[in-house]
GUKOL-704336 format. One record per residue (C-alpha): residue number from 1; residue in one letter; x, y, z. Coordinates in nm, 2 decimals. Each point is the difference from the previous one (the first is absolute). Last residue first. Example, Ala and Ser with C-alpha at 12.3 -4.5 7.8 and 13.67 -1.06 7.14 Angstrom:
GUKOL-704336
{num=2; residu=S; X=1.37; Y=-0.11; Z=0.71}
{num=1; residu=A; X=-0.14; Y=-0.34; Z=0.07}
//
This chain:
GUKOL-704336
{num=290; residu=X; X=15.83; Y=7.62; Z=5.46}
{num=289; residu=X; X=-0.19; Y=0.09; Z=0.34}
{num=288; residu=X; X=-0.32; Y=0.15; Z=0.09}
{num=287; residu=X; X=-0.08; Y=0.20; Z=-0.28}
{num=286; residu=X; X=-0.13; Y=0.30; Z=0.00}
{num=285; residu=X; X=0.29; Y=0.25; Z=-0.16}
{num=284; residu=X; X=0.09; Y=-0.25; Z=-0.26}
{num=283; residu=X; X=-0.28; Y=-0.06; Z=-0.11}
{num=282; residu=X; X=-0.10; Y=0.36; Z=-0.07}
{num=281; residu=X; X=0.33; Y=0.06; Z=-0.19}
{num=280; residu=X; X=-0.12; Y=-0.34; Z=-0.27}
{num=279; residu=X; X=-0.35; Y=0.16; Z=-0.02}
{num=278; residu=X; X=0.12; Y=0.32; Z=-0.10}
{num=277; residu=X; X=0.30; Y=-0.18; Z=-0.18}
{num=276; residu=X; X=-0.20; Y=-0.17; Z=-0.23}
{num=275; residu=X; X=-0.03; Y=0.24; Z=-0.28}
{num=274; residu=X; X=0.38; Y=-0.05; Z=-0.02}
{num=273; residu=X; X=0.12; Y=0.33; Z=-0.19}
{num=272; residu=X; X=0.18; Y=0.06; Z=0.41}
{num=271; residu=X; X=0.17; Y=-0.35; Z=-0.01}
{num=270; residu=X; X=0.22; Y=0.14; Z=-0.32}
{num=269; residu=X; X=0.08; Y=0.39; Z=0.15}
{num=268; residu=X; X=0.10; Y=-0.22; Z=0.28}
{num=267; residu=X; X=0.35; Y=-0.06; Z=-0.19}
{num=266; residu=X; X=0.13; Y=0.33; Z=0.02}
{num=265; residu=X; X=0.01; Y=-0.05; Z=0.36}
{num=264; residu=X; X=0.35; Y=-0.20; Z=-0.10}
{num=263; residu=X; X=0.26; Y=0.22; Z=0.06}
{num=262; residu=X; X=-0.17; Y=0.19; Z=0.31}
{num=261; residu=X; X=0.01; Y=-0.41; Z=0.13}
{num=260; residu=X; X=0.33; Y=-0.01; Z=-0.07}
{num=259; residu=X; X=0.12; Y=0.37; Z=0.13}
{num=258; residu=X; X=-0.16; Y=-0.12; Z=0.39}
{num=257; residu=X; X=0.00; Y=0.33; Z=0.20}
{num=256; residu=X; X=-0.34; Y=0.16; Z=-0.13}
{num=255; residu=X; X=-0.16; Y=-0.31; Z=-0.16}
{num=254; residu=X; X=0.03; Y=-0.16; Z=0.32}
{num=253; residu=X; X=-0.12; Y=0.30; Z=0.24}
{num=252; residu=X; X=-0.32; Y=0.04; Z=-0.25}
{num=251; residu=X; X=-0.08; Y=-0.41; Z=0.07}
{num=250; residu=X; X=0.07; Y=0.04; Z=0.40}
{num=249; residu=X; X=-0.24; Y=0.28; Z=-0.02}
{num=248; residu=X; X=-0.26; Y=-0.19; Z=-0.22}
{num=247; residu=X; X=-0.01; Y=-0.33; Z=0.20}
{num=246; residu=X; X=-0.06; Y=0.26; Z=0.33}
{num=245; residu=X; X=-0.26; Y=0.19; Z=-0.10}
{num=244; residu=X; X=-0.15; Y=-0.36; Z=-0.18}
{num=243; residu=X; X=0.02; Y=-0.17; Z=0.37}
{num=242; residu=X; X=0.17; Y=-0.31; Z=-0.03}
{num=241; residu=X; X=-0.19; Y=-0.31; Z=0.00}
{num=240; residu=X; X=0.04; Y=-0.26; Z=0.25}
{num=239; residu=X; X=-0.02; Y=-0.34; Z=0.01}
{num=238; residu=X; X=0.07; Y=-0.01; Z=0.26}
{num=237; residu=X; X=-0.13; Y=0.16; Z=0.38}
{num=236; residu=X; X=0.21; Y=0.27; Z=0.21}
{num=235; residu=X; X=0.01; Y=0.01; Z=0.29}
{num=234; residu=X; X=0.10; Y=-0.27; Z=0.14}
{num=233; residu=X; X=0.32; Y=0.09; Z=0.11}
{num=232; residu=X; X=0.17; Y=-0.22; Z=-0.21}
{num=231; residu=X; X=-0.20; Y=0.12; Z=-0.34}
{num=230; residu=X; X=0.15; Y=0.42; Z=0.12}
{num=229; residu=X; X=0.33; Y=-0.13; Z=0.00}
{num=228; residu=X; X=0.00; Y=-0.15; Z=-0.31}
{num=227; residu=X; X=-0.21; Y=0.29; Z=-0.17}
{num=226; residu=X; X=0.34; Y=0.19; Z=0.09}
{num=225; residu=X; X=0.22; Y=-0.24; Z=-0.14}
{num=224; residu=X; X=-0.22; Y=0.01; Z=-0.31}
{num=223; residu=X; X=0.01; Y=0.36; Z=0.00}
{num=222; residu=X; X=0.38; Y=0.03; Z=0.06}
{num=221; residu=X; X=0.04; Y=-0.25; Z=-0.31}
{num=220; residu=X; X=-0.23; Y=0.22; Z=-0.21}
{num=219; residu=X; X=0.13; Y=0.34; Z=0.06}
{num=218; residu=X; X=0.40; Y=-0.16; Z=-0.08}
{num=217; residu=X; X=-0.12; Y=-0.10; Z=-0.32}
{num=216; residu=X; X=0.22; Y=0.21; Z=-0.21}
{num=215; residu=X; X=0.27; Y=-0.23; Z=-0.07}
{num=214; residu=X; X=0.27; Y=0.10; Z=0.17}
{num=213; residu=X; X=-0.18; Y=0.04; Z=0.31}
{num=212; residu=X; X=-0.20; Y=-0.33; Z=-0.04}
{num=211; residu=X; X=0.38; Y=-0.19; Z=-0.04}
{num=210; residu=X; X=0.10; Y=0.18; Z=0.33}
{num=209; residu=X; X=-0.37; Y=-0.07; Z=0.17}
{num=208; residu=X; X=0.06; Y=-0.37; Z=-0.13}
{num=207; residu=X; X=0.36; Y=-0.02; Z=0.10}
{num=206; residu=X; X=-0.08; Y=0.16; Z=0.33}
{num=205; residu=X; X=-0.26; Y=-0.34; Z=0.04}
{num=204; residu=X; X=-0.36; Y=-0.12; Z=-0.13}
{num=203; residu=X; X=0.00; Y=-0.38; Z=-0.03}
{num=202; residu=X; X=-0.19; Y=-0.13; Z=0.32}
{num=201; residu=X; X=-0.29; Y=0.24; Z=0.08}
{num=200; residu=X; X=0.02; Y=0.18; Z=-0.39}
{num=199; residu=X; X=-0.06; Y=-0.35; Z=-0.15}
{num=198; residu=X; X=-0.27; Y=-0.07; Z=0.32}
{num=197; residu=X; X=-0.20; Y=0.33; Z=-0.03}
{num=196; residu=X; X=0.00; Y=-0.05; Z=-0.43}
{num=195; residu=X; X=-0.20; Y=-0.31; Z=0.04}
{num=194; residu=X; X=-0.26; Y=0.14; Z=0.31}
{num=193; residu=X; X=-0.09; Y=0.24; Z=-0.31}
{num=192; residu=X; X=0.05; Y=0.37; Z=-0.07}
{num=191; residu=X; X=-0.20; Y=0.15; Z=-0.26}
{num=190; residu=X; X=0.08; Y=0.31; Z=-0.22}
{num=189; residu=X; X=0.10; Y=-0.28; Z=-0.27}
{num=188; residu=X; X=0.24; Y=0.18; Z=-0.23}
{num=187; residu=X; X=0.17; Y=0.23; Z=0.14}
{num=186; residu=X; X=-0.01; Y=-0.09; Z=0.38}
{num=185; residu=X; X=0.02; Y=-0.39; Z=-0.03}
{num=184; residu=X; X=0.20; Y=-0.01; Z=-0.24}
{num=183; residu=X; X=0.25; Y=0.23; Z=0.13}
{num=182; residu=X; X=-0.04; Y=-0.23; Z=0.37}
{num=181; residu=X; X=0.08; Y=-0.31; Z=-0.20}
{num=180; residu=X; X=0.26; Y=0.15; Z=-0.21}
{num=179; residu=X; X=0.19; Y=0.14; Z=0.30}
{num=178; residu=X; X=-0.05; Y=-0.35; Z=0.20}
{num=177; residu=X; X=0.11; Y=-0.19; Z=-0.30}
{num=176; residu=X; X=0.30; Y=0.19; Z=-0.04}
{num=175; residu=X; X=0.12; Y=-0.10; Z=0.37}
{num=174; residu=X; X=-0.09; Y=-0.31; Z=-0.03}
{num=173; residu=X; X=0.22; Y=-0.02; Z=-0.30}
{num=172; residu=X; X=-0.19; Y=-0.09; Z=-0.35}
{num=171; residu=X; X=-0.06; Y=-0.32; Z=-0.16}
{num=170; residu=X; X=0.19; Y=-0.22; Z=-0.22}
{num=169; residu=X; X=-0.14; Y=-0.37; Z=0.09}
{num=168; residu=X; X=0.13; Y=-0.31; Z=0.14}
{num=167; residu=X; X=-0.25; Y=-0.29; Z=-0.01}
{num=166; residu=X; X=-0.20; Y=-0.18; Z=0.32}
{num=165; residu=X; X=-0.33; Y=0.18; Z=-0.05}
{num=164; residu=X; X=0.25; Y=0.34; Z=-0.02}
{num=163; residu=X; X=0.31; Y=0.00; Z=0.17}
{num=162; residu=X; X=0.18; Y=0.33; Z=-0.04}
{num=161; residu=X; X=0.28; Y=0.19; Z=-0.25}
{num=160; residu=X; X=0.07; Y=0.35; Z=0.05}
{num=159; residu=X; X=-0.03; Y=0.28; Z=-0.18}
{num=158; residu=X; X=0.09; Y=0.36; Z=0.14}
{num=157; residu=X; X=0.11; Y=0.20; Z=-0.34}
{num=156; residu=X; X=-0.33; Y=-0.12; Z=-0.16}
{num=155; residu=X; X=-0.16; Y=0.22; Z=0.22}
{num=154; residu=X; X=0.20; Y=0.32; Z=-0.17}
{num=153; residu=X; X=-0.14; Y=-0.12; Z=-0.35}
{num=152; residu=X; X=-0.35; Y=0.00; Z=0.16}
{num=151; residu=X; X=0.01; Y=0.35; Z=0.12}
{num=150; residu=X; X=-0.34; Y=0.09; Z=0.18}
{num=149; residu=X; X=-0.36; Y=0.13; Z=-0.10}
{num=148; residu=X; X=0.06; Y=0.04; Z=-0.32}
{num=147; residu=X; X=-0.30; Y=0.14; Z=-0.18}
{num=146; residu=X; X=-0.16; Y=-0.24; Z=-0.29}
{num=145; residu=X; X=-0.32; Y=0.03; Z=0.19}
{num=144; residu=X; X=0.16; Y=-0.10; Z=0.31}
{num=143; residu=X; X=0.35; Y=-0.19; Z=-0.08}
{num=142; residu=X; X=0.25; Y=-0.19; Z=0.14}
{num=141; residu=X; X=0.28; Y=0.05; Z=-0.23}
{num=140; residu=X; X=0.17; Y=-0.27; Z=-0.26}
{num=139; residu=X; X=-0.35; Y=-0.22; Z=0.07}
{num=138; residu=X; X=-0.08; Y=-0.36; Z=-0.11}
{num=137; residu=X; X=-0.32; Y=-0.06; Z=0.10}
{num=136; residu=X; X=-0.11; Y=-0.36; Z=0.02}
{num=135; residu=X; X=-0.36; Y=-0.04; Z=0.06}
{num=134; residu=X; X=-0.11; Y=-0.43; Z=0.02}
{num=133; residu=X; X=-0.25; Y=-0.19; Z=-0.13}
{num=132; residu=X; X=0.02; Y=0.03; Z=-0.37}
{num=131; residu=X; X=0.31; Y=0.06; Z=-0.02}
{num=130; residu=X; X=0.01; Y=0.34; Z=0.04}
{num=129; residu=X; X=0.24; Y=0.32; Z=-0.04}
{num=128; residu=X; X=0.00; Y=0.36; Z=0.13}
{num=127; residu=X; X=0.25; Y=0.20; Z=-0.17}
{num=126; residu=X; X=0.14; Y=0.26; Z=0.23}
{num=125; residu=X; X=0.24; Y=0.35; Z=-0.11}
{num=124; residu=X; X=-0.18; Y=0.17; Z=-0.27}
{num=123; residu=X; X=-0.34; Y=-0.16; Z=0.00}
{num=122; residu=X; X=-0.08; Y=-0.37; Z=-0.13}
{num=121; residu=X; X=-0.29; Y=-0.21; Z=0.09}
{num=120; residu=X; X=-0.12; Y=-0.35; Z=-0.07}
{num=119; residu=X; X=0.34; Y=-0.10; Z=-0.17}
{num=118; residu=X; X=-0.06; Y=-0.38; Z=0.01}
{num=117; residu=X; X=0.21; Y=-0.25; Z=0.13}
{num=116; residu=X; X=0.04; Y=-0.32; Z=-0.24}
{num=115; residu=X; X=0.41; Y=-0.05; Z=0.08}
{num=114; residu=X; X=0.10; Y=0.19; Z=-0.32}
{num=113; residu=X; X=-0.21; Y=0.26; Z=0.14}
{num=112; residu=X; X=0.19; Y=0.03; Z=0.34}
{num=111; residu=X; X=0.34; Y=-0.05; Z=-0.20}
{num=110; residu=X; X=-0.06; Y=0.31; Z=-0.25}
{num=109; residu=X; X=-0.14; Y=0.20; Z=0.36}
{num=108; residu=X; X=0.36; Y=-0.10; Z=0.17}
{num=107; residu=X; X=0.21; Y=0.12; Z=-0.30}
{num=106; residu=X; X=-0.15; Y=0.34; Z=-0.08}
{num=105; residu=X; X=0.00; Y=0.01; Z=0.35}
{num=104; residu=X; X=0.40; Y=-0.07; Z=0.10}
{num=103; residu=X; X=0.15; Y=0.36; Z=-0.03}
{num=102; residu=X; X=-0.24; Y=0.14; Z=0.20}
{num=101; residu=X; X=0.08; Y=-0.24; Z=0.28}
{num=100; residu=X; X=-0.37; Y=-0.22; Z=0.14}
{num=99; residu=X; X=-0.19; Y=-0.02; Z=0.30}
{num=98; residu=X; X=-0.25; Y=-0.22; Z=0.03}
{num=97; residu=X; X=-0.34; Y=-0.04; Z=0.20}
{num=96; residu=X; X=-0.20; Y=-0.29; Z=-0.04}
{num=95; residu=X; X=-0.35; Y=0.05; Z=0.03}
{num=94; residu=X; X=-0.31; Y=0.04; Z=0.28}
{num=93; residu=X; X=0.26; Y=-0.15; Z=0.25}
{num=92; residu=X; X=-0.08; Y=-0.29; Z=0.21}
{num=91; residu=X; X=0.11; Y=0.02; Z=0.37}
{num=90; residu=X; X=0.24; Y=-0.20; Z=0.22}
{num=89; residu=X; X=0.12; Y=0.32; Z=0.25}
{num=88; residu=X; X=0.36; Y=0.15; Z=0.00}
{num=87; residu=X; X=-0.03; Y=0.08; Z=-0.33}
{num=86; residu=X; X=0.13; Y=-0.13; Z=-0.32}
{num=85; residu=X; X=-0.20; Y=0.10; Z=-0.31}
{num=84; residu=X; X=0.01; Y=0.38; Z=0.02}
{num=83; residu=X; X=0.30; Y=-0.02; Z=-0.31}
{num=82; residu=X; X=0.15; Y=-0.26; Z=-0.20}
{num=81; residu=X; X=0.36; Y=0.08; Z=-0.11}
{num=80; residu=X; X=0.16; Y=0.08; Z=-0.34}
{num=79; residu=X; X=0.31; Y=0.06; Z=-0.17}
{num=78; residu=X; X=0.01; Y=-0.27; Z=-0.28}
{num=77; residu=X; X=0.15; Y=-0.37; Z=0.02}
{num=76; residu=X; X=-0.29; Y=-0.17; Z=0.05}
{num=75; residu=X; X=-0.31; Y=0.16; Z=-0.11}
{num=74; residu=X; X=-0.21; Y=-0.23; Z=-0.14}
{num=73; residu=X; X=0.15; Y=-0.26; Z=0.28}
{num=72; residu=X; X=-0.09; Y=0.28; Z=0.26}
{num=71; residu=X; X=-0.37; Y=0.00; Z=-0.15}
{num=70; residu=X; X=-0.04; Y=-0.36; Z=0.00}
{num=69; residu=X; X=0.05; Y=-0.06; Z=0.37}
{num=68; residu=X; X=-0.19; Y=0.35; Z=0.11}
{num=67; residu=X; X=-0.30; Y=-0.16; Z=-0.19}
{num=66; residu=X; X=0.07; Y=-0.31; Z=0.19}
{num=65; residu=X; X=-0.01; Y=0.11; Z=0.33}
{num=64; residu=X; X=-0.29; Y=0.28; Z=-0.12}
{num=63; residu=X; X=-0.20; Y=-0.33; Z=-0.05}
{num=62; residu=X; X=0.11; Y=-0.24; Z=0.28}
{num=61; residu=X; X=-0.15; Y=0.34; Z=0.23}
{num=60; residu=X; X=-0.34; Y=0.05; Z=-0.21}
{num=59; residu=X; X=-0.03; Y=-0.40; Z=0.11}
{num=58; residu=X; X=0.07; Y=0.08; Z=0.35}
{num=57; residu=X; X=-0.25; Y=0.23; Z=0.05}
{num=56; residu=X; X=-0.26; Y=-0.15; Z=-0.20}
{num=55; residu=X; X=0.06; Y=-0.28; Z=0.25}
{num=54; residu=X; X=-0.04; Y=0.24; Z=0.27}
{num=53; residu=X; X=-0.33; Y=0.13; Z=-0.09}
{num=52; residu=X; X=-0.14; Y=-0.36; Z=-0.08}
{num=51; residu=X; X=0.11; Y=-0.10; Z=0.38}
{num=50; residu=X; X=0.26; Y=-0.09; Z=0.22}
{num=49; residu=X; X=0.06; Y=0.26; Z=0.25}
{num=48; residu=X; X=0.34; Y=-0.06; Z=0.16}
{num=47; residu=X; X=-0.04; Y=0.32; Z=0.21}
{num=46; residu=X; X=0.34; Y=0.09; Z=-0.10}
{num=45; residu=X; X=-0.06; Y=-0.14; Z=-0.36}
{num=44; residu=X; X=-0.32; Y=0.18; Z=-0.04}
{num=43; residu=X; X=0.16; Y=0.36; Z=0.16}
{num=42; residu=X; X=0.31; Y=0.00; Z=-0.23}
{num=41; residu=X; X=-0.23; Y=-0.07; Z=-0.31}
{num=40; residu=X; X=-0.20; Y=0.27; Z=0.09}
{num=39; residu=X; X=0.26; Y=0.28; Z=0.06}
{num=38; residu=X; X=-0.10; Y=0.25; Z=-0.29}
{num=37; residu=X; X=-0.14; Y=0.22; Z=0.23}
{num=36; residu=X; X=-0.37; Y=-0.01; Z=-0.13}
{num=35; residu=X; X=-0.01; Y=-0.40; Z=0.02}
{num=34; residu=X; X=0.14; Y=0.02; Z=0.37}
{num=33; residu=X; X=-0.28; Y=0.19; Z=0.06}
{num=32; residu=X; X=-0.22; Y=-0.22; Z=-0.06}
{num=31; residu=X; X=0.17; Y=-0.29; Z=0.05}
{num=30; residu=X; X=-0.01; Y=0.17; Z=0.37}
{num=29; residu=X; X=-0.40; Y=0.07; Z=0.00}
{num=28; residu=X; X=-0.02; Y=-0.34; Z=-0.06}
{num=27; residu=X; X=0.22; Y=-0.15; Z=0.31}
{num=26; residu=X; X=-0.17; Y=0.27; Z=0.17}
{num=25; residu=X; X=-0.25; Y=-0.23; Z=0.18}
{num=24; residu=X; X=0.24; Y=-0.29; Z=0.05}
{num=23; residu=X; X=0.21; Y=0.26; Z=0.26}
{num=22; residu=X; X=0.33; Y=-0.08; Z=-0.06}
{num=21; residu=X; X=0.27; Y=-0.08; Z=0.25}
{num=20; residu=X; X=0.37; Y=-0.09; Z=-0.10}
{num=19; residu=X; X=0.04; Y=0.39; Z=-0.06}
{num=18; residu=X; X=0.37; Y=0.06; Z=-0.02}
{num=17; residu=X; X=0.09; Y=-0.20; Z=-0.28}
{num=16; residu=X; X=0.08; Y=0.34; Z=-0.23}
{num=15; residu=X; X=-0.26; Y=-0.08; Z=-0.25}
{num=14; residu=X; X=-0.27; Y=-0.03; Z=0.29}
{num=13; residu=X; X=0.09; Y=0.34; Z=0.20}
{num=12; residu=X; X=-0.01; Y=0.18; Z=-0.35}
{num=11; residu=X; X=-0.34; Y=-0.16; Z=-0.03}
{num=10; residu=X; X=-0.14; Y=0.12; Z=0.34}
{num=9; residu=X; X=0.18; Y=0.33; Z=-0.01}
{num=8; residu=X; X=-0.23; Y=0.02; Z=-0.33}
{num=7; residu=X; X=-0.30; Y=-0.11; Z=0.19}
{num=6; residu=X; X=0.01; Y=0.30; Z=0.25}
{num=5; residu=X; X=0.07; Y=-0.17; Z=0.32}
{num=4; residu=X; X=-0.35; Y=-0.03; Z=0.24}
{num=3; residu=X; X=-0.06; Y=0.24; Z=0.25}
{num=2; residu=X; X=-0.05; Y=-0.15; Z=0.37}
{num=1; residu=X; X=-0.12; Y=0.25; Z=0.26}
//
């Protein structure tokens, strides 16, 4: 008896160019789930869908081009590098992701508000800036709840530089990006998208699970890799959400072999006088993707 493919296989299948057959019936149900996985933009350009959806698409894109333009001017000639915002798929990110030295922040938040960015939120180690369009957040440390999460001074050891809507931009390693992309993933989303299968699919590698080991992160990575395996064989449907039991074992192993983010779990004491966070920890743990 025939059984049809589960419609994520169907939309890896697509993105990779080996499905030149598509079914105009799930076309919908594809943008659909394209849209939850972060991959939407990759899907409407590979089905050349021209439409209202796609040109919102494409305009979001011209804006984080430039955004990412003027922000490396601001910050010419400190240690930085854009983080999350190459991937192996054409996406839009929800904001602009930067990674900044210690030594260099006082510097690089005086040139963000000279510039017109406002500070919209500032904890110890991000401040998130907007231009009235556009989230720029300017981390030292990735953070959850002020909590390191992973060692953003030791990322900025593995910067590279990488063509970015036809400009050069500092940006980290492959290899880095597929640690910080399953770390972030893990940490601080609990939800694994379609997006983060294809950076660990083609950018994970021993330096990655060498650079994960040093930095803490190893768990993650060889949960990713694992959730990997599991999405090929169909089994396995995305977004999905990682089981709380499971978020708050992997969370308790970090604090207990990770001295940075011990250092800083100080800094919850902060999100936990937020009379929002009932609502704010129920969110998180229902819904469907981030």
């Amino acid at each position: 008896m025939f059984q049809a493919k589960p419609l994520t296989i169907e939309l890896i299948e697509i993105i990779n160019g080996k499905n030149a057959r598509i079914k105009p019936q799930i076309v919908n149900l594809l943008i659909d789930l394209a849209s939850k996985n972060k991959v939407l933009l990759d899907l409407l350009r590979i089905l050349d869908i021209h439409s209202s959806l796609r040109d919102i698409q494409e305009e979001a894109l011209k804006k984080e081009v430039e955004a990412t333009r003027t922000i490396s001017e601001v910050l010419r000639r400190l240690d930085f590098a854009f983080f999350k915002l190459l991937k192996p798929v054409a996406y839009i990110p929800s904001d602009i992701d930067v990674l900044i030295k210690l030594e260099d922040a006082s510097k690089a938040i005086k040139r963000m508000k000279r510039v017109g960015y406002k500070a919209i939120v500032k904890e110890p180690y991000c401040i998130e800036f907007n231009d009235g369009s556009l989230g720029i957040d300017l981390y030292t440390y990735p953070t959850l709840g002020s909590v390191a999460y992973i060692d953003g001074q030791a990322l900025l050891e593995f910067t590279a530089t990488a063509e970015f809507g036809g400009m050069k931009i500092r940006t980290l390693e492959s290899c880095a990006e597929a640690v910080i992309t399953a770390a972030h993933a893990v940490y601080k989303e609990g939800i694994y998208t379609l997006n983060d299968f294809f950076v660990i699919k083609k950018w994970v590698s021993k330096r990655s699970f060498k650079l994960a080991e040093e930095l803490n992160c190893e768990p993650a990575l060889r949960l990713a890799t694992n959730l990997n395996r599991m999405i090929e064989k169909g089994s396995l449907e995305v977004p999905y959400r990682l089981p709380p039991p499971m978020l708050f074992t992997l969370m308790l192993r970090k604090l207990y072999n990770d001295d940075l983010a011990r250092a800083t779990l100080s800094n919850i004491l902060r999100a936990l006088r937020d009379p929002r966070l009932g609502k704010l920890v129920l969110w998180r743990l229902t819904r469907p993707t981030y």
